[in-house]
N, C-alpha and C positions, 0 to 999 in steps of 0.2 A: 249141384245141378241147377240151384236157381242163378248163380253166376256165370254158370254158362248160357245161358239162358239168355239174361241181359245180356252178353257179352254178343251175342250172335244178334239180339235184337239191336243196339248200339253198332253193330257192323251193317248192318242192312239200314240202318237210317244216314251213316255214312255215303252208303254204295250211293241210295235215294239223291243225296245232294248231290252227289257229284256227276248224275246224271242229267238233273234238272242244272244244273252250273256248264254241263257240257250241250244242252239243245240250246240253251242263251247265248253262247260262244257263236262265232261267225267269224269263218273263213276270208283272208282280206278279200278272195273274188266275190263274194257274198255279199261282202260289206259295201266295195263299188259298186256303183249306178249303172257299170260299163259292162257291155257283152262284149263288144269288139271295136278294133280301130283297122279299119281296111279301106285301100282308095282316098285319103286323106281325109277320111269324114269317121266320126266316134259314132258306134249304134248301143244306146243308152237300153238298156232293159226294161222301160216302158213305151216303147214304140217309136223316140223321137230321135234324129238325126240331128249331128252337131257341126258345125266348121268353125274355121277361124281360121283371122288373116292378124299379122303380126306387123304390126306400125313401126318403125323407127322414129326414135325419140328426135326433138330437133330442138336447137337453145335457140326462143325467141327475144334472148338477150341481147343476141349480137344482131339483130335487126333493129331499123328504123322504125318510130312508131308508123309511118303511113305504112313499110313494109307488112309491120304486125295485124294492120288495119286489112289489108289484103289477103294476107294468107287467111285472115279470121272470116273474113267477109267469102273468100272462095269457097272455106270447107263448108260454110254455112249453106252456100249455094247447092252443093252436090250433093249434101246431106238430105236438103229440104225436100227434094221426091222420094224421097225414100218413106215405105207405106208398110214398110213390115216390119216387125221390130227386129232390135239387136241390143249385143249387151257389150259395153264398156269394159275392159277386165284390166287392170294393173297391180302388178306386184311386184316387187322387189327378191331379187337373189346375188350371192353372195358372185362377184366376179369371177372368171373360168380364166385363169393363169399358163391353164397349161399347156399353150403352145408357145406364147410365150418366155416359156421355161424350158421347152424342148430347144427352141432356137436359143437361147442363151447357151444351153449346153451344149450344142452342134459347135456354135460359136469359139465355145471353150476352147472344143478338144481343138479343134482349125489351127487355133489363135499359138505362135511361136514364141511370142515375146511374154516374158514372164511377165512384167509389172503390167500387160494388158489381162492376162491368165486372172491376175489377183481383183483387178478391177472387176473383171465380169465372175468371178466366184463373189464380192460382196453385192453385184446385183443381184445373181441365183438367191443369195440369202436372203435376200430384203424380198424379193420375188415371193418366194415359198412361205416367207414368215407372212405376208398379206392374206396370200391363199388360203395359211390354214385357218389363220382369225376368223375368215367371214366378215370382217367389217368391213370393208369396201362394197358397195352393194351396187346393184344395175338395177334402174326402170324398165320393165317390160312391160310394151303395152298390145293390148290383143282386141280385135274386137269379134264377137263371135255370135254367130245367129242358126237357129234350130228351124226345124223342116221333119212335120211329123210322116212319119214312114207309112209312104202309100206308093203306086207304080209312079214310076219315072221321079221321086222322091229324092232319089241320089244324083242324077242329072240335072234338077231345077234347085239342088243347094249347092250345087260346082258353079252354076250359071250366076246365080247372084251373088257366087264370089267371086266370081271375072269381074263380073260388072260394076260390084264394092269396090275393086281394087282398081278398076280404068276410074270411077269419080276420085279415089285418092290419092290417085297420080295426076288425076288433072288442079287436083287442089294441089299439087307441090308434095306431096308425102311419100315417102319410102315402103311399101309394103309388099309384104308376100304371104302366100299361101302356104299353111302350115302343112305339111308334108307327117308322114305317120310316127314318124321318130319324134315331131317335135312336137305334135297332140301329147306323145309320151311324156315328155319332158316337162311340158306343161300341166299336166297331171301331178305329176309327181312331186312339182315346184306346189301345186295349190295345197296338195298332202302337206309338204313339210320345206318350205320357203328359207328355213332361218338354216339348216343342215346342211352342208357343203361336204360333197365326197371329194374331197382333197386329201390328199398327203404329201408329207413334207418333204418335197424333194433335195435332197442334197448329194453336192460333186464333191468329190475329195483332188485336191489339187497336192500334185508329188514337186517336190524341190525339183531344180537342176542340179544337174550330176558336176561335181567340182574338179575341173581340172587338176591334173596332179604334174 
């Protein structure tokens, strides 16, 4: 009797942790900052409004110093009215092969001539084997500024991304407005940066049939 006893008392101190182990747990939506991504703006779950415009990278190698001098001296320029903040964001991910690799294989099948067949099956290889590595990586840079949520809230943080993005064009830079897919993306990249949803693509190449 007293072993069952404990035995029921030891199942309820059981059941007890695993309950207290199940209210510490949190749902990944839980765990994000994020309510929603609509109209190309994030709405955070504490009141504030998010955007971002996406820079393209540019080598100020292959420029002259007076050119460097200029582009640096421009963005400085367009920069310098600017009275609200914003934030700088760069991070590295693993390079996206696969259209790349789609048109290698369109290629493939097109291609008549065996010994070009074989060439472009050992670039597929060399292609897919980079992909699934992850070691080739790409600079994304982003810049991104918040607008706490009040009326016309969402209108006046689209507006000072027009307007961020005509001073970036006039400084010489490539940029655009991140659209809802690629909030996604970018999210997802800040999660888990080093993770590549790749797989290893491969073509299977058939002999030619031998004359008899």
């Amino acid at each position: 009797m007293k072993f069952l006893k404990s035995k029921k008392k030891k199942e309820n101190e059981v059941s007890e942790e695993k309950l207290e182990q199940q209210r510490r747990e949190k749902t990944a939506q839980q765990w994000i900052p994020i309510a929603d991504i609509e109209g190309n703006i994030v709405y955070r779950k504490d009141n504030i409004l998010v955007g971002a415009l996406r820079v393209q990278p540019e080598n100020l190698n292959l420029l002259s110093d007076r050119e460097k001098r200029r582009k640096v001296e421009s963005l400085a320029e367009e920069l310098n009215g600017e009275r609200e903040s914003l934030q700088i964001f760069c991070i590295g991910r693993p390079v996206d092969l696969n259209n790349y690799l789609e048109w290698l294989q369109e290629k493939a099948k097109m291609e008549q001539d065996f010994t070009r067949k074989q060439v472009l099956k050992g670039y597929i290889q060399q292609a897919s084997q980079m992909a699934a590595s992850g070691e080739i990586t790409e600079r994304r840079f982003y810049i991104m500024i918040t607008k706490k949520y009040e009326k016309r809230a969402e209108e006046e943080l689209m507006n000072r991304l027009n307007e961020l993005q005509t001073k970036l064009s006039t400084a010489e830079l490539t940029t655009n407005i991140c659209k809802d897919d690629e909030l996604m993306d970018l999210f997802c990249l800040f999660a888990n940066p080093i993770q590549a949803s790749f797989e290893k693509t491969e073509i299977r190449m058939d002999l030619p049939s031998i004359l008899r």
